[in-house]
C-alpha positions in Angstrom: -50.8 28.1 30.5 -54.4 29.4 29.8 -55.4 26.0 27.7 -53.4 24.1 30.6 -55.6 25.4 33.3 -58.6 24.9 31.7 -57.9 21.1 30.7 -56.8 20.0 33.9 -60.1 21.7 35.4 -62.3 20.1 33.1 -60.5 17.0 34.5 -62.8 15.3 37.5 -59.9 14.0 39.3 -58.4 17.3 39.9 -59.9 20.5 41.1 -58.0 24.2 40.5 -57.7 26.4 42.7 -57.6 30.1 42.7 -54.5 31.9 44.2 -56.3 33.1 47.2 -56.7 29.1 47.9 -53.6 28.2 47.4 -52.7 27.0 51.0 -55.2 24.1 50.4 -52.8 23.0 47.4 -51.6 19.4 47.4 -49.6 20.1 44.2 -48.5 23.0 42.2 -47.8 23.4 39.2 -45.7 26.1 37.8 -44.3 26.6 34.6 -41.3 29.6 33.8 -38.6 30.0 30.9 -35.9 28.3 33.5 -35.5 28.0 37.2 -33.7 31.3 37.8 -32.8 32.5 41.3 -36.0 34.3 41.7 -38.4 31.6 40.6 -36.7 29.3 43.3 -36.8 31.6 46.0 -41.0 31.6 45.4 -40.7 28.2 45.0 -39.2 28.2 48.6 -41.2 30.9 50.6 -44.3 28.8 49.0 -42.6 24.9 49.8 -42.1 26.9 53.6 -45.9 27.9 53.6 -47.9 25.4 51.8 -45.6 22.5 51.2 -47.3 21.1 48.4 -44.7 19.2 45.9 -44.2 20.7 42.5 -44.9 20.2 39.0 -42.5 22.2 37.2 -42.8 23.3 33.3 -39.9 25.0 32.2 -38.1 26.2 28.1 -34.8 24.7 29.2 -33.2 22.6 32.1 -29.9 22.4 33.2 -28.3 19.6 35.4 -26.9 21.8 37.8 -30.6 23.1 38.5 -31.1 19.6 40.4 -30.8 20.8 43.9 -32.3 24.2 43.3 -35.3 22.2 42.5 -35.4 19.4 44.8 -34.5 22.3 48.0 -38.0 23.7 46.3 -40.1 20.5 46.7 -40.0 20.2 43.0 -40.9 16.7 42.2 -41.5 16.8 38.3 -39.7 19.0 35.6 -41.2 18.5 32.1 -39.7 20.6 29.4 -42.2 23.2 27.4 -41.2 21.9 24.2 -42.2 18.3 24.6 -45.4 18.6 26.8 -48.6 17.7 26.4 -51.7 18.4 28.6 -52.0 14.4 29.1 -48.3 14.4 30.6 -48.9 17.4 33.1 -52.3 15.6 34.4 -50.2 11.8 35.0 -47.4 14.1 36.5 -49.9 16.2 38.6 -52.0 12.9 39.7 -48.3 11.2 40.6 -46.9 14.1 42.8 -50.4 14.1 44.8 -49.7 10.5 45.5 -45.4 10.9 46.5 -44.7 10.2 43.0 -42.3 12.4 40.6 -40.3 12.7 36.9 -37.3 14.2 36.2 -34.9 14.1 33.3 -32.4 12.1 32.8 -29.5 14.4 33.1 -30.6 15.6 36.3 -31.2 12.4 37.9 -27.6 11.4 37.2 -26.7 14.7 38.5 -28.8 13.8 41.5 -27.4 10.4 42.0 -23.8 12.1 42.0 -24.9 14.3 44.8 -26.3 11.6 46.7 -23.2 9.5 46.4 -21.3 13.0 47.5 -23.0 12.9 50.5 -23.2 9.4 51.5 -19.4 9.3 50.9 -18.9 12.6 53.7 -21.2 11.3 56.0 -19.8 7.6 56.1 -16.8 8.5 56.1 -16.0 12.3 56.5 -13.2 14.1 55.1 -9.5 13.4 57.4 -11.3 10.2 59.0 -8.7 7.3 59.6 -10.6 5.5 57.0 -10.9 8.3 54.7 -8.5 9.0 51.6 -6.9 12.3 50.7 -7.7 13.2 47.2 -3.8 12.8 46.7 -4.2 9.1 48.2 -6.8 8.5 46.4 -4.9 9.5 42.7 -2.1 7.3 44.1 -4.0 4.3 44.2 -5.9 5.1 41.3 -3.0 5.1 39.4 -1.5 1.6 41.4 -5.0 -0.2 40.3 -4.1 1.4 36.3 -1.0 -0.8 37.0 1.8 2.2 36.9 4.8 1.5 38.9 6.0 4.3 41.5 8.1 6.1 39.1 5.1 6.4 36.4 2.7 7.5 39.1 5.4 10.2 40.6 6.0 11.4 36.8 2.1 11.4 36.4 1.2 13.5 39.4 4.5 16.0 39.3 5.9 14.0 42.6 9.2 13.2 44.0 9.0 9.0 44.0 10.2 9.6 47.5 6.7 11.4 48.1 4.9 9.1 46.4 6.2 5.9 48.5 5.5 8.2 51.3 2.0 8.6 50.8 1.9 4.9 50.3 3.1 3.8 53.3 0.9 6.6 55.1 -2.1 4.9 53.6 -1.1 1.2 54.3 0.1 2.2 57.9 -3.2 3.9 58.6 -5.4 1.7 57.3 -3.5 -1.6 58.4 -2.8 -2.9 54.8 0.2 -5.0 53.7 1.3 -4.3 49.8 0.1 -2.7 46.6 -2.5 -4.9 45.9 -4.6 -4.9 49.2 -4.4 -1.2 49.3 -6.2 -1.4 45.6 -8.3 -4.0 46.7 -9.6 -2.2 49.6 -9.8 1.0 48.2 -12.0 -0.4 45.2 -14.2 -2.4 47.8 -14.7 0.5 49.8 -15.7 2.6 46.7 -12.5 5.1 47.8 -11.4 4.8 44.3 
């Protein structure tokens, strides 16, 4: 971290400031092994008191580490192995201006989250336009084309269950047969 400090000091478009400074920070970069509980509870008490976004070098990343580091302001992880002075200074001079990089993995995992979310807040859990998670594998199972005895085999139902929870959904949601409550669902993004 050493060489690292020194390049991006010799760099005119960035100036590096010592810790006692370190409130006037508009980015910080940090680099650790992995983003264990204790590095993100720093990363916290210093996003609470500073607030600058985060350029984070780390050995190894895991998708599940995606929220840990975006709760933490983190707006770039670059991993050890595959960094280069050059990298750190673009992703330094991109956070300072709202930009950020992550990889791959964890902005799928991020997008999954998002959609998570999105899905609770439009339309929460038990909300008359909401599907169960046994609804759900009903119709998921009707738009795979299984008939009622399939589906009941399938999910370890009775069929009597199964066209139970059928007509609960096409009662609630105002739907007439099979196909509308797949079409629905599927335009709705329920399924």
């Amino acid at each position: 971290m050493t060489g690292l400090t020194t390049y991006l000091a010799s760099r005119p478009e960035v100036e590096v400031l010592g810790s006692a400074q370190h409130a006037r920070a508009e980015v910080a970069v940090v680099a650790a092994p992995r983003l264990t509980a204790e590095i993100a509870s720093r990363l916290r008490r210093a996003a609470a008191q500073v607030g600058a976004p985060v350029v984070l070098i780390v050995d190894e990343v895991g998708e599940t580490d995606v929220l840990a580091a975006v709760e933490c302001r983190v707006v770039a992880v670059l991993q050890r192995a595959s960094v280069t002075d050059e990298v750190v200074l673009g992703n330094v001079l991109a956070a300072a201006t709202g930009g950020g990089s992550m990889p791959p993995a964890m902005v799928a995992e991020l997008m999954r989250h998002v959609e998570r979310l999105q899905r609770q807040v439009v339309a929460p859990e038990g909300g008359p336009n909401q599907l169960t998670s046994r609804e759900a594998d009903v119709l998921r199972l009707m738009a795979d084309g299984l008939d009622t005895a399939e589906i009941a085999g399938r999910l370890c139902y009775s069929e009597r269950t199964i066209k139970n929870v059928f007509y609960g959904i096409t009662t609630r949601l105002n739907l007439r047969n099979r196909p509308h409550a797949v079409a629905y669902a599927l335009r709705k993004g329920m399924i």
